[in-house]
Phi, psi and omega in degrees: 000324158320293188304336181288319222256336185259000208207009184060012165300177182231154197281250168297126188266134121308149174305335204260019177271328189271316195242065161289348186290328198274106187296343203289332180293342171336294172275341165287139184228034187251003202182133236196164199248155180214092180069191185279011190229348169255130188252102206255108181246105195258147177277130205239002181231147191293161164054017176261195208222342158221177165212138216281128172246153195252124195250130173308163173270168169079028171184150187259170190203151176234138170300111189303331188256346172214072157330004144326288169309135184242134164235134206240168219258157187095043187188114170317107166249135166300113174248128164283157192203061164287181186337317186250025202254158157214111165313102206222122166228153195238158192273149178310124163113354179273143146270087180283173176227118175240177180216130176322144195276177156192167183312335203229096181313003170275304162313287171343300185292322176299342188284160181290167199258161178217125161292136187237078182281107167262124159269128176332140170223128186079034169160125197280039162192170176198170216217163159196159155231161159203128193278119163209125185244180137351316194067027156218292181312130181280152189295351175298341187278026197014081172252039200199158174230133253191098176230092152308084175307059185310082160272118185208185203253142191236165172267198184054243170307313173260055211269104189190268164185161194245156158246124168225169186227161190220109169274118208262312187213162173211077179274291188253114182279334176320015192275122159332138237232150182274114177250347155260159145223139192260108202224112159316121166101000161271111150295333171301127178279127172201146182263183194221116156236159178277133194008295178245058174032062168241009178234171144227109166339152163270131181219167187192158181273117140329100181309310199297297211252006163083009176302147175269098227251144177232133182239170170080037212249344177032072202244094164317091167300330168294333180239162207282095187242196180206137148267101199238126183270109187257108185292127188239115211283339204276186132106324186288000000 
């Protein structure tokens, strides 16, 4: 929605505005972008129970309600999709930010933030932002904080991969504080510190999807931090 209002960008994407290289995406018109990093494929004929997706080539998608599933691009797949499922894949390389929901979007907003690392695959970084205003003010009053998310891969001593953040504006400070990360599709035993490693963060494994969850992180979004996942090859 930033990006619409600030840069004329579109909400919901056709495939083939994004992965115009890809001809196959062309004609479809059964399934969609919902900003750049989600793919909403909805059952559109009454009373069926799956539906056929389309994966663009030159990307990978992790199944949003169980990440485990990867489905890699060029290629058609059958997804169950009953009555209470809506078929959601977020693309490899994405950072997402979420919050626990509640009935009131005023509750909603107190709550602490959770980082969503989907990993690249076939590629050594991933990228996300994230917008938080006021919920009144039009964007012209720049009332709002603007946060890039960077995930890549770093060498040398700590060689494994980093999370940073770039703060592009900060009109509104008022922001929740982070308090997990989460990250799918890293398998690699690895430990995790905050910026100049004199801690190593708490972390645990995901029972359903094996996701790597690191908690208790109180991660000030307004300022500039680095997360860093450090591979301990011994362990591997």
């Amino acid at each position: 929605m930033f990006k619409a209002s600030t840069e004329g960008a579109t909400v919901l994407t056709s495939l083939a505005f994004e992965f115009s290289h890809d001809t196959e995406t062309h004609p479809i018109d059964t399934q969609f972008l919902w900003g750049h990093s989600v793919m909403v494929v909805p059952v559109l004929t009454q009373g069926a129970t799956q539906v056929s997706a389309y994966f663009p080539k030159e990307s990978a998608w992790y199944a949003l309600e169980n990440p485990t599933e990867i489905y890699h691009g060029g290629a058609y797949c059958n997804i169950d999709a009953p009555l209470s499922k809506l078929p959601l894949f977020v693309r490899a390389g994405s950072v997402l930010v979420s919050q626990k929901p509640e009935m009131c979007l005023t509750d909603a907003r107190l709550n602490n933030l959770t980082i969503e690392i989907f990993m690249p695959i076939e590629a050594n970084e991933g990228v996300g932002w994230f917008v938080w205003d006021d919920g009144e003010s039009d964007l012209s009053q720049n009332k709002y904080s603007y946060v890039k998310l960077d995930f890549h891969r770093t060498m040398g001593n700590h060689s494994g991969w980093v999370l940073t953040s770039e703060v592009i504006s900060d009109g509104y400070v008022d922001i929740p504080r982070v308090e997990s990360v989460l990250v799918h599709g890293l398998n690699t035993y690895v430990s995790v510190y905050m910026d100049q490693f004199t801690q190593e963060a708490e972390k645990y494994r995901e029972e359903k999807t094996n996701a790597l969850v690191v908690e208790k992180l109180d991660i000030d979004l307004t300022k500039k931090f680095n997360l860093f996942f450090v591979v301990n090859e011994n362990k591997n």
